[in-house]
N, C-alpha and C positions, 0 to 999 in steps of 0.2 A: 573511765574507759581507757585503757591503755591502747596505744599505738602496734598494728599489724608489723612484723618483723619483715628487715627486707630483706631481701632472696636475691642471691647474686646471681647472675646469669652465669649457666653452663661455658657458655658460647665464647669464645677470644677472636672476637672480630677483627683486632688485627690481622690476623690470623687467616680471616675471612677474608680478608681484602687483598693478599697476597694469592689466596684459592681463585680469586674473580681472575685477577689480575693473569694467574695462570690461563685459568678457562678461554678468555678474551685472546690471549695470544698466541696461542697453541690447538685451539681446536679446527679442526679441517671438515667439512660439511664434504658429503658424500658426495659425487658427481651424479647430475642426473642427462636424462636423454635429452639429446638436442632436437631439434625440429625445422624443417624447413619446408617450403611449396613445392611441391613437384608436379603438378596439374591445377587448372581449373576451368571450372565447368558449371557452366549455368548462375554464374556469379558466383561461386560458392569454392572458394580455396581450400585443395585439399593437401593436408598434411603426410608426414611421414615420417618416421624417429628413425635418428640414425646413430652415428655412433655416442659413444658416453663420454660426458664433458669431463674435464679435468676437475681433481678434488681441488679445492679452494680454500684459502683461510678465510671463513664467511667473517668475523666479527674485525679482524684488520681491514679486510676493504673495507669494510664500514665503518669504522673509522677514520678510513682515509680519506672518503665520500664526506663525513661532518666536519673535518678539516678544512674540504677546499668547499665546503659549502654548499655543497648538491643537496645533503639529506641534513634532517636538523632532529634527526629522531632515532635513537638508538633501541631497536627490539631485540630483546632475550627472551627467548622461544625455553620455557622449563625443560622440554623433550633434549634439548640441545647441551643444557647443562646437567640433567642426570647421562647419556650418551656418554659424555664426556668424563665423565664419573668411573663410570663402569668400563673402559677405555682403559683411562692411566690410573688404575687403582694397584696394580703391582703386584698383580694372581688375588687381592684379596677384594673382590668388589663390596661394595654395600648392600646387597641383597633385600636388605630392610628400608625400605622408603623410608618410612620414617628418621631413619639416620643419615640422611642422605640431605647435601648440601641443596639442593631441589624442593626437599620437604620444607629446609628450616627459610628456603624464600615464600613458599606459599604459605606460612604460617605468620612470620614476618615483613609483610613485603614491603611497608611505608618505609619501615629503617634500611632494608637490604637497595633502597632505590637509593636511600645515599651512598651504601658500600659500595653499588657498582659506578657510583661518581665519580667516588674518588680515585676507584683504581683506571678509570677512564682517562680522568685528570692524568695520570702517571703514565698513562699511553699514549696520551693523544699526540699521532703525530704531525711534524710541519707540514703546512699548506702545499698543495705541487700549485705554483704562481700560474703554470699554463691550465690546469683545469678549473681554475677556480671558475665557478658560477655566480658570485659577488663580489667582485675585485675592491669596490667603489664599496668605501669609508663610513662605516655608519658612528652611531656617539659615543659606543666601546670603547670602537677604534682609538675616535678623537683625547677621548677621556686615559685610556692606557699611554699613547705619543706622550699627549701633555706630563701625564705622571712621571713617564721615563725618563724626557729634558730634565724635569724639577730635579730625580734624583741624581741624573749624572751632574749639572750645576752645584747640589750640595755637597757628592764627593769631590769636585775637582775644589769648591771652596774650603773643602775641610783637610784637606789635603794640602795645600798649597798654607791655612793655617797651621797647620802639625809639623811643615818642613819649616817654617817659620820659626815656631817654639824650638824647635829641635835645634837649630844653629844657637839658639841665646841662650840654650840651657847649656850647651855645649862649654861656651866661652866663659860660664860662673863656676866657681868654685865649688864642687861640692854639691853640686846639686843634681836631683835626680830626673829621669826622663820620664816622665808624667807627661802626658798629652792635656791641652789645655783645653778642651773640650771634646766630650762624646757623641756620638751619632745618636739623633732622640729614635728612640723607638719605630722601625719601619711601618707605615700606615697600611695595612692590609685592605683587600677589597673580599668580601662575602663570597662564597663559594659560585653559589646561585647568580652571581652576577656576570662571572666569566663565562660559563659555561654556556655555548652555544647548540646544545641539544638537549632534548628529553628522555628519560630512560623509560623503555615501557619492557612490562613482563607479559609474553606470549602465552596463557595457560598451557598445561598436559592438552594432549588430545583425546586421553582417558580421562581425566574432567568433567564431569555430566552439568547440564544446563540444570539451576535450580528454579524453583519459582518464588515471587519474592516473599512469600509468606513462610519457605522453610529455612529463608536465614535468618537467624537467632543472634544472640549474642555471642556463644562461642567462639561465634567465625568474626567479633570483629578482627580490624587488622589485619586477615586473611584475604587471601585473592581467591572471590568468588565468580563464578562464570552465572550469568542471570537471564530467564530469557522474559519476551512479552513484546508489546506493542507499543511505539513512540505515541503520545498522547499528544503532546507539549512542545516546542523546542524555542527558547527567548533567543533574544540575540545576541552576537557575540560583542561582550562587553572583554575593557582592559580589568585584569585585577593585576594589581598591586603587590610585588613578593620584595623587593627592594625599595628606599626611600633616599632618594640623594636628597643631600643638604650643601650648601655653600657658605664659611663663614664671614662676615662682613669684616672680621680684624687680622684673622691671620691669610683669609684666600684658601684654606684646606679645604677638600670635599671629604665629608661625612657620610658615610653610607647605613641604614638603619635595616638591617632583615625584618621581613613581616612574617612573620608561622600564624597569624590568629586574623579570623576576620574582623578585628577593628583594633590597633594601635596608634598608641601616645605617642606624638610626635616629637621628636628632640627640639628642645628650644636655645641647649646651650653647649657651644662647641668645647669638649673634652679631648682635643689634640693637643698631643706635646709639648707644642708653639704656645697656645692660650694658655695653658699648663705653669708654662714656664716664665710667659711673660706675666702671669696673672691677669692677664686680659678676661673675662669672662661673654667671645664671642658670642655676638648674636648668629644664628643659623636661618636662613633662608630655604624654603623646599626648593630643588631645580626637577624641574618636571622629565626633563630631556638627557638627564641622567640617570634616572629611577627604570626600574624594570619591571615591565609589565608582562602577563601573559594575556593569550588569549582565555576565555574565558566563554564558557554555554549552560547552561543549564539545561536539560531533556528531564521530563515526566516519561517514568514507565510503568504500563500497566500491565497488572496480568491477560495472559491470553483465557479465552473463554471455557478450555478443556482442561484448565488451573483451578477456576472457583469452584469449590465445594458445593455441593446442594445445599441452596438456602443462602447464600452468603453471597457477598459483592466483590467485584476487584479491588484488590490493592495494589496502591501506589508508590513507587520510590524515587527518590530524587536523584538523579547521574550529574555529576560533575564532571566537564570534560575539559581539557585544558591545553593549548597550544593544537598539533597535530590532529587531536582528536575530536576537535569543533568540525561544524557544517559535515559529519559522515551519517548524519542520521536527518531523516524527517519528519513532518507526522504522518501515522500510517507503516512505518515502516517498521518489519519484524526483524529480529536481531537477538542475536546471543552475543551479550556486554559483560567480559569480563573486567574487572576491578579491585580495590581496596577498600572493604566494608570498615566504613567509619563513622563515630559518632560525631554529632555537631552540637554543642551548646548553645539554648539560645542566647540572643543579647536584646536590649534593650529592654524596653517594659514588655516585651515576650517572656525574658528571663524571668521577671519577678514574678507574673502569673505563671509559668513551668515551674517554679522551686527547683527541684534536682532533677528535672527530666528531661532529658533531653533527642536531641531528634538523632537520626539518621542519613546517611546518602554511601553510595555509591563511585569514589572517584575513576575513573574509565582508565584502563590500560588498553584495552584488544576492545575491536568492534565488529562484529562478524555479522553483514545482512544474511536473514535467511533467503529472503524475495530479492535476486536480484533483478534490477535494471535490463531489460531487454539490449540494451549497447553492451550492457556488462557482460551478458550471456552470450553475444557475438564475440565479445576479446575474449570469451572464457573456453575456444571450442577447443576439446582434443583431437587427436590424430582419428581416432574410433570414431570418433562421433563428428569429424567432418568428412569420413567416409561413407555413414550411415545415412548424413542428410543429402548426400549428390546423391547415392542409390534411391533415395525417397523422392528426390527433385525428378530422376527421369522418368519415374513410376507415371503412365500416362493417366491413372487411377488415384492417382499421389490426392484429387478432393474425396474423395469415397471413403478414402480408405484412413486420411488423418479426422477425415469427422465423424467416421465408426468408433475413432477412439476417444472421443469425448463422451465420458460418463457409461463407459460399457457396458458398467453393472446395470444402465438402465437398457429395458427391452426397446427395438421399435425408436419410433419419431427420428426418422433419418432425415427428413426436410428440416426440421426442426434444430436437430442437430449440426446440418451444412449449416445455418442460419446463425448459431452461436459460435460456430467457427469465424464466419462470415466477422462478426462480432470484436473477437479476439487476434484478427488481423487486422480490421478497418481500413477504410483509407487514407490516403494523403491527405493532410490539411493544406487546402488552399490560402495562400494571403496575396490578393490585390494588388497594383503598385501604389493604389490610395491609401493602404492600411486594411485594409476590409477583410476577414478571418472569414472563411467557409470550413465549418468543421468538415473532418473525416472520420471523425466518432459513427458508429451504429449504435442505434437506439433499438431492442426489442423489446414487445410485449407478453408472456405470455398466461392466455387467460382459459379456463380449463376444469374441470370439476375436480372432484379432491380425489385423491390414490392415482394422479397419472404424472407423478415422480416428476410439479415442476420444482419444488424446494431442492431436491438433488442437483438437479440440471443448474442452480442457483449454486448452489455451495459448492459444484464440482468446477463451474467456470471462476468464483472467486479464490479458487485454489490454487488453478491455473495461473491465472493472472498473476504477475509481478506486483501489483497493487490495486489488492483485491481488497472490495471493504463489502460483509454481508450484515446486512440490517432488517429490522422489520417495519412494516408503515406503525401495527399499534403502538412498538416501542420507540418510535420516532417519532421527535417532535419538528417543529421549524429551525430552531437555534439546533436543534441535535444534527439535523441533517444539514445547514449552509456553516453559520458562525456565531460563538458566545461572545459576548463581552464577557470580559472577567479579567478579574486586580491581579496583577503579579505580586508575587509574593514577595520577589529583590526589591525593587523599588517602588513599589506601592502603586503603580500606574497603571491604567486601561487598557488591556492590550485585547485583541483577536484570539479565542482556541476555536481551530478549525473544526467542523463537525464531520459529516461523514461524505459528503461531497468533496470535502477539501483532500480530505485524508485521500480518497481514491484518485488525486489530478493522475493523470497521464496511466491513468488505470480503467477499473472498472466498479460500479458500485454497486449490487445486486441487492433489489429490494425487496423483500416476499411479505407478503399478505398487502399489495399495494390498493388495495380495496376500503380498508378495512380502515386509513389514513383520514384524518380531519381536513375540511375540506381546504381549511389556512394552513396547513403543515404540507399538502400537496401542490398549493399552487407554486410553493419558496423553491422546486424542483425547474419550472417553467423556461426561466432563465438561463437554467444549467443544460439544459436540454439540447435547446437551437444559439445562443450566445457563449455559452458555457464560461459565462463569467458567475460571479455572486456581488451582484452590489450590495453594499453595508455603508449604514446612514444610520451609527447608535454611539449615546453617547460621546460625541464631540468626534468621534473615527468617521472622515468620507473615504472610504476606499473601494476599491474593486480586487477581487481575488480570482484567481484562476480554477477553474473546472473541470477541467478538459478529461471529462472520462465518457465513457459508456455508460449507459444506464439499462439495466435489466432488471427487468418486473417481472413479476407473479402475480396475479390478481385472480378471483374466485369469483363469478357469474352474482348477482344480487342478490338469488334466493340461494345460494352455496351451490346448483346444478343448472345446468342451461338447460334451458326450458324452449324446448324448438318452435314452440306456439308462440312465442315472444317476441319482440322485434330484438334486433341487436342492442339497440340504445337501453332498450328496459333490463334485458340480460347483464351487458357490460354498464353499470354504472358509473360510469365516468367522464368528466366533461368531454367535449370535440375537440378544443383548443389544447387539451394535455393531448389526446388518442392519435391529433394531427401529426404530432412532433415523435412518434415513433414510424424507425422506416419499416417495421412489419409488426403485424399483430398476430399471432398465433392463436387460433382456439384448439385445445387438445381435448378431446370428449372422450368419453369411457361409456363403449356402445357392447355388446354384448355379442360377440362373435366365434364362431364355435374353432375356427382355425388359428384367428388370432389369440383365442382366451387360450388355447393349448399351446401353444406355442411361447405366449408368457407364461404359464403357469412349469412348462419345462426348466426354462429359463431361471425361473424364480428358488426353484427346488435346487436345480444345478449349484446355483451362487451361495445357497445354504446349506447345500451338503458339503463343498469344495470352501468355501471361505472366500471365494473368489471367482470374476467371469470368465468364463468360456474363449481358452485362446483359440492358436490355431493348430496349435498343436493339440488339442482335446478333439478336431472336426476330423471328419473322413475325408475331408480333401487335402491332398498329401499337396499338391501344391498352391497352397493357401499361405499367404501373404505375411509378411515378416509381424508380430506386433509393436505397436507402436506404445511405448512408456511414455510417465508423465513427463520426466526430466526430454527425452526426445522429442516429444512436443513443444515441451515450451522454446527449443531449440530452434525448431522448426518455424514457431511463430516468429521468434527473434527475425531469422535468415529473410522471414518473409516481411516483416516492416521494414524491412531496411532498403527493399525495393520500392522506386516511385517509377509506375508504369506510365504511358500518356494514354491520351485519347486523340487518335485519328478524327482525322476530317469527316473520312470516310463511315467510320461506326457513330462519332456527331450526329451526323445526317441520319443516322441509321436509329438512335435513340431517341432522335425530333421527330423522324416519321411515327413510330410506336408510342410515346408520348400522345401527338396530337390526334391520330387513332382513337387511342382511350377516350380523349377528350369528346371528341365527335361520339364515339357508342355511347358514352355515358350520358350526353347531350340529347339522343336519341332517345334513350331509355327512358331520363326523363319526360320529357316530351309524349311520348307515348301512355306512361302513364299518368299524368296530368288528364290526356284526352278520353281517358277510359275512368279515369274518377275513383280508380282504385287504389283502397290503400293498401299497399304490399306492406309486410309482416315479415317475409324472410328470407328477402335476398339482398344482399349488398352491390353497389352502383360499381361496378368495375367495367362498365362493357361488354359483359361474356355474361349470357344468361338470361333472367328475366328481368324484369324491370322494377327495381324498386326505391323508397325512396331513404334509403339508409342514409344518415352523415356519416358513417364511422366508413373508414377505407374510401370515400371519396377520391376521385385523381384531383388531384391540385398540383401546383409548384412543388411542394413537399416531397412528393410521390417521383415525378421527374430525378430532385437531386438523388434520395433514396435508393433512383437506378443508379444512377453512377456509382453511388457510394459501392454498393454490392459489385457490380460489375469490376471497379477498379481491386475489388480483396479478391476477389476471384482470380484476378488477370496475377496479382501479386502470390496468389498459393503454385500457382502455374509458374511460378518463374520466370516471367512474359515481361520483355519491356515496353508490351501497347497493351490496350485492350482490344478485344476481338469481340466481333456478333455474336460466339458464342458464348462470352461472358454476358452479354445482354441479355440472351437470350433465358439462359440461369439464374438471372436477376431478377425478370418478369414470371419464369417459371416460380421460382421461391413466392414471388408476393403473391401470383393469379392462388398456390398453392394453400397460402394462409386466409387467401379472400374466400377461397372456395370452403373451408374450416368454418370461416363467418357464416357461410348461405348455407349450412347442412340442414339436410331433411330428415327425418325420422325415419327409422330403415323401410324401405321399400323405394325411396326415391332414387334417380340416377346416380352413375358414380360420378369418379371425380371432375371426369374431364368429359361429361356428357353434360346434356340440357336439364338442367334443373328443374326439378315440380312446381308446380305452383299452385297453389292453396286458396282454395270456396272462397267465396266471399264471406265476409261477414253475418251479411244475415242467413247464409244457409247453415255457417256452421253453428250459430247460436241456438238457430230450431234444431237442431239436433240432438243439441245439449238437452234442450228442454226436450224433443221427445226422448229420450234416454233417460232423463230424471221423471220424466211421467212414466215410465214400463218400470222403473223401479217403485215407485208408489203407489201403482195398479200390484205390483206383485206382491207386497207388502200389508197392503190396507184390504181390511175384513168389510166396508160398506157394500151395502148392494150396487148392483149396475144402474138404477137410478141415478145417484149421484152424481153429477157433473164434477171429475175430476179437477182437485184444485194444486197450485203448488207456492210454496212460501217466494215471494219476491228476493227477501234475503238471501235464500241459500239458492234462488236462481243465479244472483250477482255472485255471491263468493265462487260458484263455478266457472260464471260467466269471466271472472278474475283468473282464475285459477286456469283457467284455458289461455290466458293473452288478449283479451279483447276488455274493452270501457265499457262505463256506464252507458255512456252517449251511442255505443253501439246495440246492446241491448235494448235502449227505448225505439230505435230506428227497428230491428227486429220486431217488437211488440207491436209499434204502430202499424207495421206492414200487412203483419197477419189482422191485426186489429178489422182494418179494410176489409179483408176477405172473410169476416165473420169466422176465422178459427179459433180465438183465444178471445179475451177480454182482460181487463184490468180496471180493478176498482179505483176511487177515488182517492182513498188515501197510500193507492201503490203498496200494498201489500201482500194482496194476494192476486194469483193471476188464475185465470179459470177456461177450462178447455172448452168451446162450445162443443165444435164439433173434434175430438177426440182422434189423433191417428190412432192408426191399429199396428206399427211396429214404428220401431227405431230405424234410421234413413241409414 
C-alpha cells in the first residue's frame, strides 16, 4: 500500500502574518452613540443618545489594555476582519468569501490562533507604568530578571575575555584574530510562555447556531457556533502547556511545551553548558516555573426542538480554557462558538477504541441566550428605558403586564396576576442568626384537561432567565434533586445537578405533577419551604442550593373534578406538599354560552392570524401599548431589583386579617363538629360554609404567603412600602383560588356570594336509589306484583360514583331499614323495596 502524496498548502502564511499584523494596526472601528442620564424616575434611569463617539483603533487599545494588564484576552471579531478587507482592498474587493482572509480563519482556526500570536508578539506594546493593573512581580517576572542579569554577566565576561585575547594576539608574530571563545547558543523560552493573553475568534453574525448532531467531520478544525443546554460543568482545574525544569550541574532552566494530553518528561538536561562540559545533568520539575492554564470541562446537550422523532439527545464535550471558564452553568442556554477537534483516546481507553477516536469542542465565544435578570438591568437601551418609565407610571401597569402572559391563552386573568405574582417574587429575608425566609412563590395549578395549564407552564419557563420544564412521569428523584456520577477526567464522584439544581435562582415548571411516584414527590419537600437539597450518597455530605419557584400542573384523580367529591378525594395529594404552595388554583372547564363564544372567537382568531389579538386588531383606538416578550422580561428584571418594606402600620393590618381567618375558620369548625356534618365541598377559609377540608387550611404558611404576594405587588408598583392595598390583592388572589376549590355545580352562587350547601348523606343516597329504581321499573317486563329489587353492587358503584362510602350507604339502608321501606338480605346483595316510591325526589 503506498504512501498518499503530500499536498502543499496554497496559503504563504508568512504572508499571512504580515496581513494580521496589517489588520491589528490599521483598522479603526466605527463610532457608536454615546449615552448618558438625563432623568429619573421611579427608580428607573432613563437614557438618551447623543452625539457619535470618535472612530478608534479598536485592536491597539487592546493591546495596550494586555500590556498594562487590565485585559488578558485578545478577541478578533471575523465581521471586523472581512470589513477591513473590503476597506483597503484597492477598488478590487474580495467579493467571494470564500477567498477572503475571513474564510481561510474559519476553516483554519487552531493554526490562524498562532498566526495571530505571533504578529501580536511583533506589536505588542510597552507597559504605560501608570496604568498598570498588576505592577507586583509575578514568576515570569522573576524568571526573565534573572535570565537578563545571567546574560548581561556572560557578555560583559566574554567581553572582557576577547579584549584580553586581542592584546596577546596582537603582541605575536603573525598571528591571526580569532576569538578564543564563542557565545553558546542563546537559550530561548516557548512562545506560549511569554505571552500574557489569549487569542479568541468572535464568529460572523451571519453564522447560524448548529446542533450538535449536524457537525460532522468536514467541520473539523473549523469554528463552529453550537447551541443547546449546559448539562455538566467540573471544576476549574490547572492544565499544563509548559513544563519548567531545573538542572542540578549546570543551574540552566529547561522549558518542555506540552500540545498533547500526556507527555514524557525530560530527564536529562541538553544545554550548551552540559553539552560542552559533558556533564549529563540531572533535571528537576520546578512547579513555579511551569505554565498552567485554567481549565473546565462543560457537557452540552441538545435542546428538546433538536431531537428528531424517536431519538435522544446528544452530547458534546466543550473545552474551555483561561477567560472562558466559570461563563457557563448548569441549566444555562447558550450559543458556544469554537474549534471542532478530535481527541485521541489514551490509556487502556485507547487499546479498547483502536483508531477511534473522540470528539470536543474547544470554546472561543460564549454567548448566553437566557440572560441573568442583573444582566438584563446593565443590558437596558435608551428605547427600552423609555418604554419601561411609561409602563412604570401606567397606574394599570398590574393588569395590563399580566394580560400579557401567555396571550394566546383565553381568560384566567387571576390566574394569570398569580404567575406574574410568581416571576417577580419576593425579597428573601436572612435573620442576623443566619435564618433564610424564602421569597420564592410556589403555585399550584390543578384543573381538568383543555384549560391551557401545560401552556401557561411552558410560557412562564420561557419567560424565566432559568427556566427548566419537566414532567412528574418522566422525572425521577435523582433526575429532579442530584446524581452521583464518576467523572470522566479523573475517575471520582462527583454531583450532576438534576432539575431542581438547574432551575437555582429560577423557575422550575413541572406538569403532570399528579401522575409522580410517591418517593420521587416527596425529594421536591425540601426544595420547597428550605430550598436547600441535602445529599448523603456515596461518601458526598453536602447541601446544594435551590432557590427557585416551583410551578405545577396537576389533573384531579379521576382526570375531571368531580364536584360530589371532597377536595382531598379530587386533588390527590398529600397536605404536607398542598401546605407548602402559596396558592392553589382549580381551573374547571364548565360549559358557558358566553364564555364558550368568546373563547371559541378567540381560538379561530389565533388560527386564522398565526397570532393573538393585539391592540391594534380591537375597536378601541385607545387601547394600550402591547407589551413583548423581551419588554417583559425587562420589566421583571426593573422589578426584582426593588426591595420594598413593610410598615408598622400594614403589619398590624396583615396580623389583624391573619387572625380573622384564624377565628372564622375556628368557627366553622366548631359549628360543624356540633351539627355532625360531614361537609363534601367547601374548603375552611372563613367565607362560606363550613367544612372540614385540610387542603387551603389558614396556618403559618398562609400568613407568610400574604406577604410574599403583597411585597411582588408592592414591587410591580414601583412602591418602596407595601400598602393595604397590596394586602388586600393578596387575600383577593388566594379567597379567589379558595373559592375555585368550594365550586358548585352550576346553579350554585357566584363568586363572591354564599355558597350551597349539599343534603345530607342519606338524602342524597335515597335518591340515587330511587332514581336507579324508576330506571328498573322502566326497563323490567315483571308484573306489578313483584316487589321491586335492585343489585347491592351497582347500588355501591353509583353510590361511589356520586362521592360518598360504603359506610355511608349502610347508615342510608339502616335508616330506611327502620321505617320499613327497603330491606336487605343477609348476604348483602340484594336490596328490596317494601314499600316502593312512586317517583324520583
Amino acid at each position: 500500500m503506498s504512501a498518499l502524496a503530500a499536498i502543499r498548502s496554497i496559503v504563504d502564511y508568512d504572508s499571512e502574518v504580515g496581513k494580521v499584523a496589517q489588520f491589528l494596526e490599521k483598522f479603526v472601528s466605527a463610532g457608536g452613540k454615546k449615552q448618558a442620564v438625563v432623568d429619573q424616575d421611579d427608580g428607573i434611569e432613563m437614557m438618551a443618545e447623543l452625539s457619535l463617539a470618535e472612530p478608534q483603533k479598536k485592536y491597539v487599545e487592546m493591546l495596550q489594555r494586555v500590556a498594562n494588564r487590565v485585559d488578558d484576552t485578545v478577541e478578533i471579531s471575523l465581521d471586523d476582519v472581512r470589513a477591513f478587507e473590503v476597506q483597503n482592498s484597492g477598488g478590487h474587493p474580495p467579493f467571494a468569501f470564500n477567498s477572503s482572509l475571513a474564510y481561510r480563519i474559519e476553516n483554519n482556526t487552531k493554526y490562524y490562533v498562532e498566526v495571530f500570536s505571533k504578529a501580536i508578539d511583533s506589536l505588542m506594546p510597552e507597559p504605560n507604568e501608570s496604568a498598570m493593573q498588576d505592577p507586583d512581580a509575578d514568576v515570569l517576572d522573576v524568571i526573565f530578571q534573572a535570565r537578563r542579569d545571567r546574560d548581561r554577566r556572560d557578555r560583559d565576561a566574554l567581553a572582557a575575555l576577547d579584549k584580553a585575547a586581542g592584546a596577546s594576539a596582537a603582541a605575536a608574530d603573525g598571528s591571526s584574530g580569532q576569538p578564543a571563545s564563542t557565545v553558546a547558543d542563546g537559550e530561548t523560552f516557548p512562545a506560549i510562555l511569554t505571552r500574557r493573553y489569549t487569542v479568541r475568534f468572535v464568529p460572523r453574525a451571519a453564522q447560524k447556531a448548529q446542533a450538535v448532531r449536524e457537525i460532522g467531520a468536514t467541520q473539523i478544525g473549523h469554528l463552529v457556533t453550537v447551541r443547546g443546554i449546559v448539562t455538566r460543568v467540573s471544576d476549574v482545574r490547572p492544565s499544563m502547556v509548559v513544563a519548567a525544569y531545573l538542572c542540578d550541574a549546570c543551574g540552566s532552566e529547561v522549558f518542555q511545551e506540552v500540545k498533547a494530553r500526556q507527555f514524557l518528561p525530560l530527564t536529562q538536561c541538553q544545554s550548551a553548558r552540559c553539552v560542552d562540559n559533558r556533564s549529563r545533568g540531572k533535571l528537576h520539575r520546578q512547579t513555579r516555573g511551569s505554565r498552567f492554564l485554567r481549565f473546565q470541562e462543560v457537557k452540552l446537550q441538545e435542546m428538546t426542538d433538536q431531537v428528531p422523532m424517536g431519538d435522544i439527545p446528544r452530547t458534546l464535550t466543550i473545552h474551555c480554557y483561561e477567560t472562558a471558564v466559570r461563563k457557563l452553568n448548569p441549566g444555562d442556554v447558550a450559543h458556544i462558538a469554537g474549534v471542532f477537534l478530535p481527541q485521541p483516546y489514551t490509556g487502556f481507553r485507547a487499546m479498547r477504541a483502536g483508531l477511534l477516536a473522540d470528539t470536543l469542542l474547544e470554546a472561543h465565544h460564549i454567548r448566553p441566550l437566557k440572560r441573568r435578570y442583573d444582566q438584563l438591568a446593565a443590558e437596558l437601551t435608551a428605547e427600552t428605558y423609555m418604554r419601561l418609565a411609561a409602563l412604570s407610571r401606567d397606574p394599570d401597569a398590574y393588569a395590563r403586564v399580566s394580560r400579557s402572559i401567555a396571550p394566546e391563552i383565553f381568560g384566567h386573568e387571576d390566574v394569570k396576576k398569580a404567575l406574574l405574582l410568581l416571576l417577580v417574587g419576593a425579597p428573601t429575608k436572612r435573620t442576623r442568626d443566619g435564618m433564610s425566609i424564602r421569597g420564592d412563590i410556589n403555585i399550584c395549578l390543578m384543573g381538568d384537561p383543555g384549560v391551557a395549564k401545560s401552556q401557561l407552564l411552558r410560557f412562564v419557563a420561557k419567560v424565566a432567565p432559568r427556566g427548566v420544564y419537566t414532567t412528574g412521569r418522566g422525572s425521577s428523584g435523582v433526575g429532579l434533586t442530584a446524581a452521583v456520577m464518576r467523572d470522566t477526567v479523573t475517575g471520582e464522584m462527583v454531583l450532576e445537578g438534576g432539575a431542581l439544581v438547574l432551575a437555582d435562582n429560577g423557575i422550575c415548571a413541572i406538569d403532570e405533577f399528579d401522575k409522580m411516584d410517591e418517593g420521587d414527590r416527596t425529594a421536591i419537600h425540601e426544595v420547597m419551604e428550605q430550598q436547600t437539597i441535602s445529599i448523603s450518597k456515596a461518601g458526598i455530605t453536602t447541601t446544594l442550593n435551590a432557590r427557585t419557584s416551583i410551578l405545577a400542573a396537576a389533573n384531579p384523580a379521576r382526570s375531571r373534578y368531580n364536584p360530589r367529591m371532597t377536595p382531598e378525594e379530587n386533588i390527590n395529594l398529600p397536605a404536607a406538599l398542598l401546605s407548602r404552595f402559596d396558592v392553589l388554583f382549580l381551573m374547571l372547564d364548565r360549559p358557558s354560552h358566553e364564555d364558550d363564544l368568546l373563547l371559541a372567537r378567540h381560538v379561530a382568531w389565533v388560527h386564522a392570524h398565526g397570532r393573538h389579538p393585539t391592540a391594534a386588531d380591537s375597536a378601541d383606538a385607545g387601547a394600550a401599548e402591547e407589551i413583548d416578550m423581551e419588554l417583559l422580561r425587562h420589566f421583571i428584571a426593573a422589578a426584582r431589583a426593588r426591595n420594598p418594606v413593610l410598615p408598622r402600620a400594614v403589619a398590624d393590618y396583615v396580623v389583624g386579617a391573619y387572625v380573622q381567618l384564624r377565628q372564622q375558620y375556628k368557627s366553622a369548625r366548631a359549628a360543624a363538629d356540633a351539627r355532625r356534618v360531614t361537609a363534601r365541598s367547601s374548603i375552611d377559609t372563613g367565607i362560606g360554609s363550613a367544612g372540614r377540608s385540610n387542603i387551603g387550611n389558614t396556618t403559618p404558611r398562609t400568613l407568610l404567603a400574604i406577604l410574599r404576594l403583597a411585597q411582588a405587588r408592592a414591587r410591580i408598583r414601583a412602591a418602596e412600602a407595601v400598602t393595604t392595598d397590596d394586602v388586600d390583592e393578596a387575600l383577593r388572589l388566594m379567597d379567589a383560588a379558595h373559592v375555585t376549590l368550594d365550586s358548585q355545580p352550576a346553579g350554585a352562587a357566584g363568586i363572591f356570594g354564599d355558597r350551597q350547601t349539599r343534603a345530607d348523606p342519606i338524602s342524597a343516597i335515597f335518591s340515587i336509589l330511587t332514581r336507579q329504581l324508576n330506571t328498573v321499573r322502566a326497563a323490567s317486563s315483571e308484573g306489578s306484583g313483584a316487589l321491586p329489587q335492585l343489585s347491592y353492587s351497582d347500588v355501591l358503584d353509583r353510590v361511589r360514583d356520586a362521592g360518598y362510602t360504603e359506610a355511608d350507604l349502610s347508615r342510608c339502608l339502616e335508616q330506611y331499614e327502620d321505617i320499613n321501606i327497603l330491606q336487605v338480605n343477609l348476604t348483602r346483595t340484594r336490596i328490596t323495596f317494601v314499600t316502593a316510591p312512586s317517583g324520583a325526589e
